[in-house]
N, C-alpha and C positions, 0 to 999 in steps of 0.2 A: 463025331470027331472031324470028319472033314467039312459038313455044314459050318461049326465053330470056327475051322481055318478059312474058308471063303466069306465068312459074315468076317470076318477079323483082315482080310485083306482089301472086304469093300469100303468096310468103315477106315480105313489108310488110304486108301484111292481119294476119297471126299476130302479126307482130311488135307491129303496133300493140295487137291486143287485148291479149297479154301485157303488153305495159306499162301499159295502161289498167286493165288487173283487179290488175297487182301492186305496182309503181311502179319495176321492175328497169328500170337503165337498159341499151341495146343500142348508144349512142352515144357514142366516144371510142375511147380504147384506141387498139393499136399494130396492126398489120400484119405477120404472121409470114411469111416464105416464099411471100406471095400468099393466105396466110389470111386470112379475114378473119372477126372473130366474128360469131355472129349473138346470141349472147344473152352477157350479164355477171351473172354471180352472185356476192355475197360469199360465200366459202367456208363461212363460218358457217352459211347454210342446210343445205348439202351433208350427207347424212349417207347414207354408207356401209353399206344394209341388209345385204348379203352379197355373196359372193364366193363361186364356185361354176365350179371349173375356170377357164375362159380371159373367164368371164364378172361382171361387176361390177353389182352392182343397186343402185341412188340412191335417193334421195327428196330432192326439191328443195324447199323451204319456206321460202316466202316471203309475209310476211301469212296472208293467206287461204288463198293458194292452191299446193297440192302437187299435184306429179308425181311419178311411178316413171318411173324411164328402166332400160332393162339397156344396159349398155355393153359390146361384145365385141371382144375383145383376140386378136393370133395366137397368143399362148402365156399360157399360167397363170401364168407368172414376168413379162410385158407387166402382167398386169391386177394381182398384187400390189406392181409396180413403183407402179403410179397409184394405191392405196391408201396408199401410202407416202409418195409427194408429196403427195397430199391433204391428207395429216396436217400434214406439214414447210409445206404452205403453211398451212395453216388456223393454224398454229402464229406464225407468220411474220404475219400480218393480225390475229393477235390481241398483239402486242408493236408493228407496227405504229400500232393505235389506242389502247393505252394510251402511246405516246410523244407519238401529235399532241393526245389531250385533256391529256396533263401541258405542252405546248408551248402550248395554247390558254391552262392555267389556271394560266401563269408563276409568279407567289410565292403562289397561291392554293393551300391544302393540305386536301384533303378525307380525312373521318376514313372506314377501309375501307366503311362501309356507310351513309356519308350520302350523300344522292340533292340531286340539283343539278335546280335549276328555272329553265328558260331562260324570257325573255318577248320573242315577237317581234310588235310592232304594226307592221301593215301600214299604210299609208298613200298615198294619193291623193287629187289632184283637179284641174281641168282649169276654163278662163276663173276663174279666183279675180281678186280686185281687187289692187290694188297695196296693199300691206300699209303705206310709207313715210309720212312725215308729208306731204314735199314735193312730194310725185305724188298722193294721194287726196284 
């Protein structure tokens, strides 16, 4: 019982710094079979250093900050399997984002290599006066 709550407060410690040093979020997502993720990465970071028998080497890159993970599979045909999905998603998230920005920029048509410039003003504020003729 109390190992379970210190293994469950470390695994929140990493977690938080990781999102703190990268902005990757760990919150949402679905629930597989009692899975549950601990980290979300757009496939985009993922890149597939090598593959070496039953074993897969990553680099996760994200802003700043990269990792090398090795990933080890039961069999060599497991870990060329997950090279291969990686691909098919990473594929799949890239046809993905260019339908939701053509669904963002409805009859707006941008020429292949002009760059679009968003402007977001933030605003606040808090005891303001009554703005109306018949109240101020």
């Amino acid at each position: 019982f109390g190992a379970e709550d210190e293994l469950d407060d470390d695994e929140a410690s990493v977690a938080d710094s990781v999102l703190k040093a990268s902005g990757v979020a760990d919150t949402g997502g679905k629930h597989f079979d009692g899975w549950r993720p601990r980290y979300r990465f757009p496939c985009s970071s993922v890149t597939v250093e090598s593959q070496h028998k039953n074993s897969v080497f990553l680099l996760f890159q994200v802003e700043e900050v990269k990792q090398e993970r090795e990933l080890i599979f039961d069999t060599a045909e497991d870990a060329k399997q997950f090279c291969v999905k990686l691909d098919e998603e990473r594929e799949k998230e890239n046809t993905r984002s260019k339908a939701r920005l053509q669904s963002t920029l409805g009859d707006i048509r941008l020429d292949p290599y002009e760059r679009l410039s968003l402007l977001f003003e933030i605003v606040s504020g808090w005891d303001l006066p009554i703005g109306d003729l018949k109240t101020s």
